[in-house]
N, C-alpha and C positions, 0 to 999 in steps of 0.2 A: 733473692731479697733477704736483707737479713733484717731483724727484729729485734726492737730493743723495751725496756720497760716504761719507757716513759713515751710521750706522747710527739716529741720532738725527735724520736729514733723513727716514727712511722715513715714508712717509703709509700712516697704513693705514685705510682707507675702506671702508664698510658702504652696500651700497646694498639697499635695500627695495623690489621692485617689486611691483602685480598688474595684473587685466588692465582694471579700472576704475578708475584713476587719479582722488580724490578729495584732500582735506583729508589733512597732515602723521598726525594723528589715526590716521584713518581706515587711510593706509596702515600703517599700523604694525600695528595690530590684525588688519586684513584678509590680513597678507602672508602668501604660499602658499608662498613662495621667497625663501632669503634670497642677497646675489650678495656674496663679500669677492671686493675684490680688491688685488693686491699691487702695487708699484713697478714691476712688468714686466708689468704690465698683465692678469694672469693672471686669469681670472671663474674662479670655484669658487662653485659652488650647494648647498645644504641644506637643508635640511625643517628648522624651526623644534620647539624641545625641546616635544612636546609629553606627552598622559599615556600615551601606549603608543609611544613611537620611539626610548626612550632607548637602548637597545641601539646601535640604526644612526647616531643623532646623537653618539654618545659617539667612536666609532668615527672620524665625519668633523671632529668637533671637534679632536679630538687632534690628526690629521692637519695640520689649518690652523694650528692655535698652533704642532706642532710646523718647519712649512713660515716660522714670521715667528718663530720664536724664542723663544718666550716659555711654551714648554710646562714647559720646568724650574721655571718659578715655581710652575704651578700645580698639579705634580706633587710639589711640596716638596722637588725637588733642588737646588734653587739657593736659600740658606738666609738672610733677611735678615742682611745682616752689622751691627755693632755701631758700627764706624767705616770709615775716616773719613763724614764728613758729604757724600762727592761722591757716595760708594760707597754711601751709603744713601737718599739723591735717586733715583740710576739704578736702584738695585732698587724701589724706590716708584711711579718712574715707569713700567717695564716688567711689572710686577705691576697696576698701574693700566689699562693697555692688555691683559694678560691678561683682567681682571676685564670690560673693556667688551668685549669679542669675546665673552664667557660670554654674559652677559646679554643683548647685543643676539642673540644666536643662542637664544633661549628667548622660548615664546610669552608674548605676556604676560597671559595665563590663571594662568602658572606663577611669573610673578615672586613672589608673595607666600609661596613655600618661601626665599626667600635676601635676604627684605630685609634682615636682621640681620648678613649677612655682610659682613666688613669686605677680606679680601683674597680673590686669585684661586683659591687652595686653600681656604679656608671655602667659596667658593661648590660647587668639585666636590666636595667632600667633603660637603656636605649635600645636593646632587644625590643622590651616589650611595648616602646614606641615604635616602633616601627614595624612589628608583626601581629600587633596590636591593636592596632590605632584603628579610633571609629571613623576618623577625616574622610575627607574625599578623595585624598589620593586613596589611600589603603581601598574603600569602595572601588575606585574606577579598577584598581589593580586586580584585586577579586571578579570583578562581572567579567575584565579580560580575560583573566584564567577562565573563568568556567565556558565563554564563546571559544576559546581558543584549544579546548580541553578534546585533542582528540586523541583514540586508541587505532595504534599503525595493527597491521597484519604481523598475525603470530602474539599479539599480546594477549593475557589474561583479563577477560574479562570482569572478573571478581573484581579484580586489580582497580581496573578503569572506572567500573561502578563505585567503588570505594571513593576516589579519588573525586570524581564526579558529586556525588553527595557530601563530602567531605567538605566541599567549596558551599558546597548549596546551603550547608549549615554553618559554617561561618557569615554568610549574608545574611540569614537569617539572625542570629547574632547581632548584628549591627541593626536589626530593625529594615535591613531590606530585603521584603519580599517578592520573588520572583513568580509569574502566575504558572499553574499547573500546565496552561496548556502550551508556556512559550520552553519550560523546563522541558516537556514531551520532545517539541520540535528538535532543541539543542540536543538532547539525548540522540535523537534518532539520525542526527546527521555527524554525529560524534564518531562513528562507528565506520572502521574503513569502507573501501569501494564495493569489495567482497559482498556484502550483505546490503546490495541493490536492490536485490529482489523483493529483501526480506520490509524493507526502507516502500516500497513500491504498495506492497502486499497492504504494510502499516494506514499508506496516507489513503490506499482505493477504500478506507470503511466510511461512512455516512458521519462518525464522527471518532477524534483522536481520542486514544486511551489515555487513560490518568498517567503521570508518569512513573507511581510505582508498577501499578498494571505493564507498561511497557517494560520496567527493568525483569518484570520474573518472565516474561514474553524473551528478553535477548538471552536472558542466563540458560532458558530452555533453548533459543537457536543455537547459542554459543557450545551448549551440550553436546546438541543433537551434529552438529559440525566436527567435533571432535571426536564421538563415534564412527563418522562415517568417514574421515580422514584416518581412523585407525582400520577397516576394515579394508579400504583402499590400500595403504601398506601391505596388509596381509597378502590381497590379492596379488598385487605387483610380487612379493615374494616366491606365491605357489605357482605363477603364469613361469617366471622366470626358471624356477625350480623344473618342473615338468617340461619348457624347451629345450634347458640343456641335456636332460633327461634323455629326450628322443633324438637329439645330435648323439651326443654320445653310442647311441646305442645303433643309430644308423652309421655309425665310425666304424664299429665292430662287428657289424653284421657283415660285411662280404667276406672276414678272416674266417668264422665260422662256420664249417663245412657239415655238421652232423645235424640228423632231426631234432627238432622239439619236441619233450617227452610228452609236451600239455597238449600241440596242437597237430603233429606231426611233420609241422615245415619244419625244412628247408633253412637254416643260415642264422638262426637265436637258439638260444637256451631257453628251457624252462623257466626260469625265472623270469628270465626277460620278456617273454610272451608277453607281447601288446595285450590280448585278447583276456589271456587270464587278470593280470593287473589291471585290466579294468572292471570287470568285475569283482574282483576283491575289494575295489575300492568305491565302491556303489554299496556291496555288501556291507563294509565297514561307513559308510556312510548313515548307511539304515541303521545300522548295530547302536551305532554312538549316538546317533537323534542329533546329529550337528546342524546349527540353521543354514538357511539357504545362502546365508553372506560365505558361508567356508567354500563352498563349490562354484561360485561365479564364473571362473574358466571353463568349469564341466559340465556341461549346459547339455541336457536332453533336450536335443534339436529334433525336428519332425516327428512327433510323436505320430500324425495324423499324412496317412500315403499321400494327400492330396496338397498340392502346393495350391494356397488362396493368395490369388495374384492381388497387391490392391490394400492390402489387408495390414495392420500390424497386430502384436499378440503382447499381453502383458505379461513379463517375465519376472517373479522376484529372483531367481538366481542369476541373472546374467548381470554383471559389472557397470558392462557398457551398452548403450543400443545399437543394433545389428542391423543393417540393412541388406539382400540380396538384389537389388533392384538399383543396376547402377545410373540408369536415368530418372533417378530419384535426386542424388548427389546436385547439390548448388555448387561448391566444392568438393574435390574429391583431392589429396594427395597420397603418394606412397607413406608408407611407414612400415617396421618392423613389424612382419606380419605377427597374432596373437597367436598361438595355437588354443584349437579349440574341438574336445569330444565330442562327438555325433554320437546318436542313437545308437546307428550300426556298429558300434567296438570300431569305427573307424576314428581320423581325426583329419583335421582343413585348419587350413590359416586365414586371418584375413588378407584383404590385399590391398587396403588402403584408410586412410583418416578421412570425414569430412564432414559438412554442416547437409543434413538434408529437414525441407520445411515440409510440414505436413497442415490441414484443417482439419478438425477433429468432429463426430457427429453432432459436437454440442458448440460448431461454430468459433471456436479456439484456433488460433493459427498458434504452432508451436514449432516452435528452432530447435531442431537437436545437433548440438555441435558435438562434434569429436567421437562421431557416430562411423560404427566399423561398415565396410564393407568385405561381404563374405557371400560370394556368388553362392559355396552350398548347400544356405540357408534355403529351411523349405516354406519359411514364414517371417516377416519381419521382427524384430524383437525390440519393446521398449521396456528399459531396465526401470523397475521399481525403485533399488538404491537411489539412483542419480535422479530419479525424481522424489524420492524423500528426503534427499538433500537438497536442495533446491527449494523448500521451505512446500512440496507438495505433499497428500495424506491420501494413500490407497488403502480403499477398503475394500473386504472378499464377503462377500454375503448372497449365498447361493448361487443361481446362475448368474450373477452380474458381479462387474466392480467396477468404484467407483470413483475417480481421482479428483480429490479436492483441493484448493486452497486451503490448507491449514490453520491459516489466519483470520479469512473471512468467510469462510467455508462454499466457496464460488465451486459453484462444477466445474472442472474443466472438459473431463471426458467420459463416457460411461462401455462399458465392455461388458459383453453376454459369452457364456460358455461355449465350448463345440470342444469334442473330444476333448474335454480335460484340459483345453484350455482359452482363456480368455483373451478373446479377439476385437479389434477397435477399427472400425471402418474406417477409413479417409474419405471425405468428401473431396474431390476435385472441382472447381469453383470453374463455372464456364459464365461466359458474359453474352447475351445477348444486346446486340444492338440496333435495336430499334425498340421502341417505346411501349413501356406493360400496360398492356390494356385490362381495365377492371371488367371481366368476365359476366359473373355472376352477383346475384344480389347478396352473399356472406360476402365479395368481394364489395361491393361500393357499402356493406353496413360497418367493415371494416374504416373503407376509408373513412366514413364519417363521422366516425369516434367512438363507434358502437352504436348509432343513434339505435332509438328503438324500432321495431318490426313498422308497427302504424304507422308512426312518421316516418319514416323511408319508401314504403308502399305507395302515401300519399303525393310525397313527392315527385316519385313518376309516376304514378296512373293520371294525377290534375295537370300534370307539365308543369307545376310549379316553379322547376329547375330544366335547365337545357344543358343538353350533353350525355340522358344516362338512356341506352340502349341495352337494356335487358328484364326477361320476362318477371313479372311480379306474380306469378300464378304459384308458384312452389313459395314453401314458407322453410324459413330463418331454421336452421338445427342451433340444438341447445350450444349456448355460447360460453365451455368453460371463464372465457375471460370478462363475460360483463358479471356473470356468476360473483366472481373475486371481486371484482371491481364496485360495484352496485350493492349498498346494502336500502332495505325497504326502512323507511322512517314514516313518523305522521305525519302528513301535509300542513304544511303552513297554511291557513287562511288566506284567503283569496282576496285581492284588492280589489273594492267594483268601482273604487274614483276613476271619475270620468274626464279625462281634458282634452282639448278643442286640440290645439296644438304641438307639435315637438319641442319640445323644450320648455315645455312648459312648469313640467319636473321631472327632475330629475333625481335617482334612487342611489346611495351607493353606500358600498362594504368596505371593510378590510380582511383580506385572510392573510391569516401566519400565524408565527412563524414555520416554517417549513423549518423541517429537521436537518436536511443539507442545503446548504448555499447552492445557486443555481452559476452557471460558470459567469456569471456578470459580477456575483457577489450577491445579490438578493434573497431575502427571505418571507419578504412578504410581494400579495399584489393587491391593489386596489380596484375598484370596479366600480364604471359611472353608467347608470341605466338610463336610458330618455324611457320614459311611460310611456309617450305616446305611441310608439313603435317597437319599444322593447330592442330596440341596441345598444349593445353595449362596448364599452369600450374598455382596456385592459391598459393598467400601466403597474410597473415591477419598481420596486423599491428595497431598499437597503434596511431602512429605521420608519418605524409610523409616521413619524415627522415630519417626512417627505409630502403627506397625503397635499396638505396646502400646494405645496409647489407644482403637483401635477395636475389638482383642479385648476389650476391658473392657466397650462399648459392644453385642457381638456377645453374649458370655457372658449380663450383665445381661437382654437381651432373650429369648432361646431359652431360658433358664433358667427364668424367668417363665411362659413359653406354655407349655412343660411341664411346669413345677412336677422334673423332674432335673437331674442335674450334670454339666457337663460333664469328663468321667476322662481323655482322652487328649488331649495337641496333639502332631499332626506336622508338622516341619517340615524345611527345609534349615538348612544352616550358615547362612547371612546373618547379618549383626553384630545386623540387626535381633529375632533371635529370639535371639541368644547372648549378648547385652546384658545386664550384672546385673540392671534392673531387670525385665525380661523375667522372668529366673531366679526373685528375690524375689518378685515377684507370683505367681507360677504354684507354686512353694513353699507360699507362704501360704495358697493356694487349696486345695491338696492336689490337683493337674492333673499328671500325667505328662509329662513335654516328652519326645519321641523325636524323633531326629535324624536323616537320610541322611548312608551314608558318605562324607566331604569328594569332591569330584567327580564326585559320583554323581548327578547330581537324576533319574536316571532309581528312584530307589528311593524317589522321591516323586508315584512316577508318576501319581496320582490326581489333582493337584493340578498338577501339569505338564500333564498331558491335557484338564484342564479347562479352565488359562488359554488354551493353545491353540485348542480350540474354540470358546471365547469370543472370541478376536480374530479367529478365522478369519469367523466369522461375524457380528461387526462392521465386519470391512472389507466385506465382499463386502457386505452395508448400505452403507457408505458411498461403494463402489463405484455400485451401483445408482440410487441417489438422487442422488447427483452432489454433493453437500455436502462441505466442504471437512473439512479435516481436522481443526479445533478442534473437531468434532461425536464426536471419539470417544469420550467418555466417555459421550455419550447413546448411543451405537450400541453399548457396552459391556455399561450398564447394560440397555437393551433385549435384547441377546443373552442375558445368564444369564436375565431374563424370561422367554424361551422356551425356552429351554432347560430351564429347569425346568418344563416341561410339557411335555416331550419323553420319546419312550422312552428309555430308557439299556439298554445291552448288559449291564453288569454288574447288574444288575437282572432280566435273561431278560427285557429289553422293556416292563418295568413302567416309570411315570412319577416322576419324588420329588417330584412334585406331592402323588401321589396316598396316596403313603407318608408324605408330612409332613403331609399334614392330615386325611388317611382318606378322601377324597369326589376325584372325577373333574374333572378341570379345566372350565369353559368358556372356549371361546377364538373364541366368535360375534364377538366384537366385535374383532378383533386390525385390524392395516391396515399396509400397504407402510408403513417407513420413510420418513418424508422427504417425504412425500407435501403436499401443499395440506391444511390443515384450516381453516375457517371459523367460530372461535368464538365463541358468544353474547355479547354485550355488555353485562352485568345494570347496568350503570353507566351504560347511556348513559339523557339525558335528552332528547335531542330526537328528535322527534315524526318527524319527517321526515328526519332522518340516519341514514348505516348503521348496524344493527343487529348488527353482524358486525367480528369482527380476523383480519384474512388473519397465520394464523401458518403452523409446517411442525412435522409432527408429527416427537415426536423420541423416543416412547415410552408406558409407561405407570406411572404413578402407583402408589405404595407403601403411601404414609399416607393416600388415600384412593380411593374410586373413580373413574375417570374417566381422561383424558390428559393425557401433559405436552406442553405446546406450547410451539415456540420463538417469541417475538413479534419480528421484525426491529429494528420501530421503537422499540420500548419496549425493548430487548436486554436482555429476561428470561426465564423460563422463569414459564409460566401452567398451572395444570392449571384443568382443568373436563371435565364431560361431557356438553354441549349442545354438540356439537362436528360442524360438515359436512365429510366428506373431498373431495376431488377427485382421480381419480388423474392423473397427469402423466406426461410423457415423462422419460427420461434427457435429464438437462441435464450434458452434457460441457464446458460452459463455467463450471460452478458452480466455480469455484478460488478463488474470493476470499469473505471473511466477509460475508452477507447483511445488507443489502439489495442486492443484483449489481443495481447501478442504473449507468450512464455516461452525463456529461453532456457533449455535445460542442456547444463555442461555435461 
């Protein structure tokens, strides 16, 4: 470039580089970077105008015109003048040179917004309508971008989140605000397939993280993925290394006829001595303090003489997980076997790929794919790596560890020490079929929602109830779960209004909001007491709002089966009962509305005492069974269930079972919440398939006779009453929405 004194000698030059230098063409379209440079030799670099950069290209454009002079033209401060004819050449000219710095700095995706543009201010000015613009195209365009804004496998993270916010603030910009929790949602399914789990992990918590919360949540996945994809390379290098190692040297072994000076055999060299190189490399192992991720193929197998059939062992050095037990294998295929050092200075390969499923002591079914088989294994091995990749977090704390959900912190599995190393039972799941009979008295206090000791006693020694065969002479052991469940409060005041009739009045609440929606979508439930008998009836709602429409629904019904009227509603203040239409309805009715005084719900005490009851003895359900917390509206529902076939105090011990329909409950067929149920399958057509849908019982049935059962797979609710129970353990790992399945790659 050459250089002259005056302002008309300046050269001003656009170079276009990439990083495969083709055809004039070519580079142009393909260019990543664009390079001006000025008279003083100056490189300045920019990102070519493309459809989301305009903010930061606007910014460095300015900058450059404003650096060669030529920014007044394109800002319209420098005003074409009229005359003379020199004076109008020179702005023509410098307007000209503005306009070609515009254009060559925009991709040429984009030139077809400014062909029409005649000078260098037409052109920014129709840039900046149209990457600009507050309208509703430029909106619809943005909310597109940011739904449609996803990150493929292999990309940068940073990157994505960049770009991701990038949009979020330009809408905000415009005055359109997007809510926290729909941003979360979009974030969370932005992100390729790969991070299912992590996607999974996110929606099982009771409620969705803020959406900054969730961007330092993926930067820490995205991290932690990129460590353990580096340490996976390693491996694969030092496995491969070490095979050809031992081919090699088993090549050269039968040419070599002299002892070993190390070992005294037969047919190697000293140096090549298996025996010694392995302990050199154990020794220098120790020496160096290397983590267990360098040794993954050199796995100190059976430390302990006794092979534990049955069993797996937590391993942080092993890569992959190992299984010895080939009818273990759902799948098994060949593959290049791994080689891998045993205890003994010996070494074994595997002898196959494949997926083996396991249950774990805390109730967790877990998929290990891609899992080795290796007959001379003397203990199973489940690799710590591959489940710290998989979004899992093992902890070593004495004789136990602990494997969590890192997200939600769910147990999955726990392991206790033996010789130095840490071992995880497998439960094997057997199915009994024929129907579980409630035993003992902790069994039927179980089924009944935890009732308490007296009321359950009294229940059968008076026959109050038919169906319960067992002795009541032994007493109740201390109940961690009504413990949790159950805290002590002051007693409400007792009601001594007296009325002739049912229906006469009737009591009722509202509770919520519940912290998580129940699978219907609800968060609140309402509750309508008749006095006269103390039954109550339960309906589940979305919004307060609802209350009207399901007294309407309540009234209609009860009114029917007794052919009376319902005369009194008691309630609290809530807006929901003090609502005009509330008023008007119940007006038109000819229904008395009585009201507790403003801050008093204790003068609703009937109806306060009951919601109580009922959650008390829905948790301590949901406690028991181990079921997460979207089950409370079935463990709701189930509690007024028993409860209404419970003795009541205000009744001297009589049942409102027994008072609302005249005849004595059966309650033979009741069963622990939450339990395994095995239901008939009237649908199925093959001959030779199960004849059975593993659900989990979550109640019983209103509209007709029989169970409601939760089906996992199907995520319905099914009644029938061809139904096989199984009872089960407290599953303390149950935190997350069923099917609690984890698949570790």
């Amino acid at each position: 470039m050459e250089c002259g004194d005056s302002e008309e000698k300046l050269e001003h030059t656009i170079e276009l580089k990439e990083e495969n230098s083709g055809s004039a063409e070519n580079s142009l379209v393909n260019a990543k970077r664009i390079y001006l440079a000025n008279m003083s030799f100056t490189t300045i670099k920019i990102e070519p105008l493309g459809k989301d950069n305009f903010d930061t290209w606007k910014i460095q454009v300015e900058a450059i015109l404003t650096k060669n002079e030529t920014w007044k033209y394109v800002n319209g401060s420098c005003v074409k003048p009229s005359a003379p004819p020199e004076a109008v050449a020179e702005w023509e000219d410098n307007d000209a040179k503005a306009k070609s710095d515009l254009v060559l700095s925009i991709n040429p995706t984009e030139l077809q917004q400014i062909k029409n543009c005649r000078t260098s201010k037409d052109v920014w000015d129709k840039l900046h309508s149209v990457y600009q613009s507050r309208g509703p195209a430029r909106q619809a365009m943005l909310l597109k971008s940011l739904i449609l804004h996803k990150m493929t496998s292999g990309d940068d993270m940073r990157e994505h989140l960049r770009k991701f916010f990038d949009i979020v603030d330009k809408l905000i910009e415009m005055e359109i605000v997007v809510i926290d929790e729909l941003l979360t949602i979009l974030l969370l399914y932005s992100v390729p397939n790969e991070y299912e789990t992590f996607r999974i992990a996110i929606e099982s918590q009771d409620k969705l993280p803020k959406v900054e919360n969730l961007k330092v949540k993926l930067l820490e996945e995205f991290e932690a993925r990129k460590r353990n994809e580096a340490i996976s390379s390693e491996d694969i290098l030092y496995a491969n290394k070490n095979d050809n190692r031992k081919r090699n040297l088993n090549q050269e072994k039968g040419n070599f006829k002299y002892a070993c000076h190390s070992c005294g055999k037969i047919g190697h060299k000293a140096r090549e001595c298996r025996s010694k190189s392995f302990r050199d490399r154990k020794s220098r192992i120790s020496k160096e303090q290397q983590d267990s991720s360098w040794k993954v193929e050199e796995i100190m197998l059976g430390v302990s003489s006794m092979k534990i059939s049955g069993k797996w062992c937590l391993d942080s050095g092993a890569s992959s997980h190992m299984c010895a037990v080939r009818e273990k294998f759902q799948c098994l295929k060949p593959s290049n076997g791994v080689t891998l050092a045993l205890a003994n200075d010996s070494f074994t390969k595997s002898e196959g790929c494949g997926i083996v499923k396991i249950k774990t002591n805390k109730g967790c079914n877990i998929t290990l794919n891609e899992t080795l088989y290796v007959p001379d294994l003397r203990t199973n091995l489940l690799s710590v790596p591959k489940m710290t990749q998989r979004g899992l977090e093992v902890t070593f704390k004495g004789d136990k560890a602990i494997v969590r959900n890192s997200l939600t912190g769910a147990k999955i599995l726990t392991a206790e020490r033996k010789d130095n190393l840490y071992y995880v039972e497998e439960v094997q799941e057997t199915v009994a079929y024929a129907d579980t009979k409630l035993n003992t008295l902790q069994d039927w206090h179980e089924a009944f929602g935890h009732l308490n000791e007296k009321d359950l006693k009294e229940l059968i020694n008076e026959k109050k109830v038919l169906g319960i065969n067992v002795s009541t002479k032994t007493n109740l052991s201390t109940c961690s779960t009504c413990i949790q469940g159950k805290q002590i409060q002051k007693p409400f005041p007792r009601s001594h209004r007296e009325v002739a009739d049912v229906l006469e009045l009737v009591h009722s609440d509202v509770c919520g909001p519940m912290k998580t929606q129940s699978f219907s979508g609800s968060r609140y439930f309402v509750t309508f007491i008749d006095h006269k008998s103390r039954w109550c009836a339960i309906y589940f709602l979305k919004h307060k709002n609802e209350v009207l429409e399901k007294f309407k629904e309540y009234k209609a019904l009860v009114e029917k089966q007794f052919d009376k009227k319902i005369k009194c509603l008691r309630s609290d203040n809530g807006t929901e009962y003090t609502c005009n239409a509330m008023k008007d309805y119940l007006k038109s009715k000819g229904i008395r509305h009585e009201f507790t005084i403003e801050y008093t719900p204790q003068q609703n005490g009937i109806a306060e005492r009951k919601n109580r009851t009922i959650v008390e003895m829905a948790r301590c359900m949901l406690i028991q069974s181990g079921l997460p917390p979207a089950y409370w509206a079935e463990a709701v529902n189930t509690a007024n269930y028993i409860r209404n076939r419970c003795p009541s105090q205000s009744l001297k011990g009589d049942i409102p079972y027994r008072i609302w329909t005249g005849k004595p409950p059966h309650v033979g067929y009741l069963q622990k919440f939450g339990c395994t149920a095995y239901m008939l399958d009237k649908t199925s057509k093959c001959k030779f398939g199960s004849k059975s849908i593993k659900c989990i019982f979550v109640g019983y049935s209103d509209i007709s006779k029989g169970y409601r059962l939760w089906d996992p797979v199907a995520r319905k609710i099914r009644r029938s009453r061809d139904v096989t129970f199984v009872s089960q353990p407290n599953l303390d790992a149950y935190e997350e929405f069923l099917p609690n399945e984890i698949e570790i790659h």
